[in-house]
N, C-alpha and C positions, 0 to 999 in steps of 0.2 A: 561434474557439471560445471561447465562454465557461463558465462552469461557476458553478452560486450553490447555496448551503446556508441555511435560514434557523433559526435555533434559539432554542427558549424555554427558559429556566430560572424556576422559579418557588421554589425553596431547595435549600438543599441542592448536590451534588455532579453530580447526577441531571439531566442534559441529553434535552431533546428536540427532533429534529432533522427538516426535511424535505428533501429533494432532490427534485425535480419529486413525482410524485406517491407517493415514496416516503418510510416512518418509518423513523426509526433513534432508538437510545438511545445514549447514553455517558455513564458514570459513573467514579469510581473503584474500587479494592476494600476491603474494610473497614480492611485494614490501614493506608490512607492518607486513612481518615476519608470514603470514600463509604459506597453503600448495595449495591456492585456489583450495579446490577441491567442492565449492559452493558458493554460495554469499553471501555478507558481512552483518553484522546486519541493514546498512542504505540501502543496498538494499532491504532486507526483507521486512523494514519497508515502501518504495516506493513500491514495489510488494504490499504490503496488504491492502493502500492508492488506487493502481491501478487497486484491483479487485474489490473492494465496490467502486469503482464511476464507472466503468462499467455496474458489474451486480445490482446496484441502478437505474440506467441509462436505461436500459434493461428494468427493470420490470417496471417501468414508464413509458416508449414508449410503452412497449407491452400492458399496461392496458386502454392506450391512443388508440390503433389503429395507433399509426407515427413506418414507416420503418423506420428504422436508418441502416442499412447494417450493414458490419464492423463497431466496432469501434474501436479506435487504442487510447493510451495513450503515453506521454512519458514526465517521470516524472526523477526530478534531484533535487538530496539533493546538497544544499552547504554551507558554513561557511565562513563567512569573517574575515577578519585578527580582528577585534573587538569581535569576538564570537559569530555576530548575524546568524541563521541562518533562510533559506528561504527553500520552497520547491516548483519548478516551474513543472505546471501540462498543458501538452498539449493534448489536445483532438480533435479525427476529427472521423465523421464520412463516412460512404460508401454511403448513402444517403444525398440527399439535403435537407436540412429542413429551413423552410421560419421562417422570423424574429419572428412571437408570438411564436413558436416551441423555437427558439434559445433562447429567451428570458425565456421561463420557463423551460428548458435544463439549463440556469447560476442560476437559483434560485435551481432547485435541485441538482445541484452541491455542492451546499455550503452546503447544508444540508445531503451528505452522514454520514452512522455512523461514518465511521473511520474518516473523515473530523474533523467533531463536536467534537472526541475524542479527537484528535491533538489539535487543535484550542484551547479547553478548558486547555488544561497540565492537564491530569486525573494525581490524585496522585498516589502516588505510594508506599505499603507496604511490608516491607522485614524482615521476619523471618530467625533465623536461628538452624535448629535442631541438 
């Protein structure tokens, strides 16, 4: 599997981005000197966190047979004053699901890809032409 993003900046704060044939923006918010006319790189990075534990989540209840209704996330990046930082992940569902559900719902949580990505620090290589 590979996955590419290509992005132009032309000033400013104000990114623009494609993934195959889709646009995205990202910028800052004003308070940190962008234009906020999209969301910031730690958002993205929670946005991309909150669609692969969804649609991982999804395709395993749906291969399972368990409704899950809705499901909802609400994820937050933060930094302490030491550097360390955490990413807190809230999950609920529209259905009820009894405790052996819930219990293999926390197992494959830990195991979505972008999870295992983060978790691991993939390295990271930087050319420049």
């Amino acid at each position: 599997m590979a996955s590419r993003v290509h992005l132009t900046s032309k000033a400013g704060l104000f990114q623009e981005m494609e993934a195959r044939q889709h646009r995205m923006t990202a910028d800052e918010p004003e308070s940190n000197h962008g234009t906020d006319k999209g969301p910031a790189p730690y958002e993205l990075l929670l946005a991309a966190l909150a669609a692969c534990t969804s649609a991982t989540l999804r395709l395993y209840a749906d291969r399972k047979g368990w409704a899950l209704g809705a499901i909802t996330a609400d994820l937050k990046f933060s930094r302490d004053r030491d550097g360390n930082e955490t990413i807190e992940r809230i999950i609920s569902f529209g259905e009820k699901l009894d405790e052996e559900q819930m219990a293999r719902i926390r197992d494959i949580v830990a195991k979505t890809p972008v999870t295992k990505t983060l978790k691991r620090g993939t390295p990271i290589a930087t050319r420049f032409v």
